[in-house]
N, C-alpha and C positions, 0 to 999 in steps of 0.2 A: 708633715703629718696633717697638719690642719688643710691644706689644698686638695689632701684626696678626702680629707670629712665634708668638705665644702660638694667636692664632685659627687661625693656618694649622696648625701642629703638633697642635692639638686635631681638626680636619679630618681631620689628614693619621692620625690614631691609630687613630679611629674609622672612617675609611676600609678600613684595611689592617686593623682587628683583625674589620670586617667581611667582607673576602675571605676572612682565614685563617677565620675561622668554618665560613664555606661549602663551601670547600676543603680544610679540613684536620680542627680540630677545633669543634665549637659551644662548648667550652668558652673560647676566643676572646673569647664576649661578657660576660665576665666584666671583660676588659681594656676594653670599651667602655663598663660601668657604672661602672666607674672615674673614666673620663677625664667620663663626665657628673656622676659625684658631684663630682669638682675642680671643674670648671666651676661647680655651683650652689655651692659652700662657698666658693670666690670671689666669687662674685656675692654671698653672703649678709654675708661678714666681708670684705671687699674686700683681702685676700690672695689673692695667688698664686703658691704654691713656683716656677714656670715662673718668670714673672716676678723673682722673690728672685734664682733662677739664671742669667737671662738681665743681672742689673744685676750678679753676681759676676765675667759673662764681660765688662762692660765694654762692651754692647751700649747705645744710645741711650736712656734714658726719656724722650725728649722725646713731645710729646701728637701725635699721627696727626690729617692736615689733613683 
């Protein structure tokens, strides 16, 4: 459960820091390179602050069917 909050909230970052980009300011895609360097630095050392924070709130660690 919390691996697809993690996936969905990474979606949902990059989505919206996408619009604000467009719409607002391009400085925006700086929040997007962000949310991609997280992404690979989990991928690489299999942390993930999200995750850390989502097992603080008490959310499921169980494995996604």
């Amino acid at each position: 459960m919390a691996e697809r909050i993690v996936r969905g909230l990474a979606g949902f970052f990059v989505l919206v820091s996408l619009i604000l980009a467009y719409f607002h300011s391009p400085y925006w895609l700086w929040f997007t390179t962000l949310v991609g360097a997280n992404l690979l630095q989990s991928a690489v050392t299999g942390w993930c602050p999200a995750l850390s924070v989502l097992k603080w709130m008490g959310v499921d660690q169980g494995r996604d069917a």
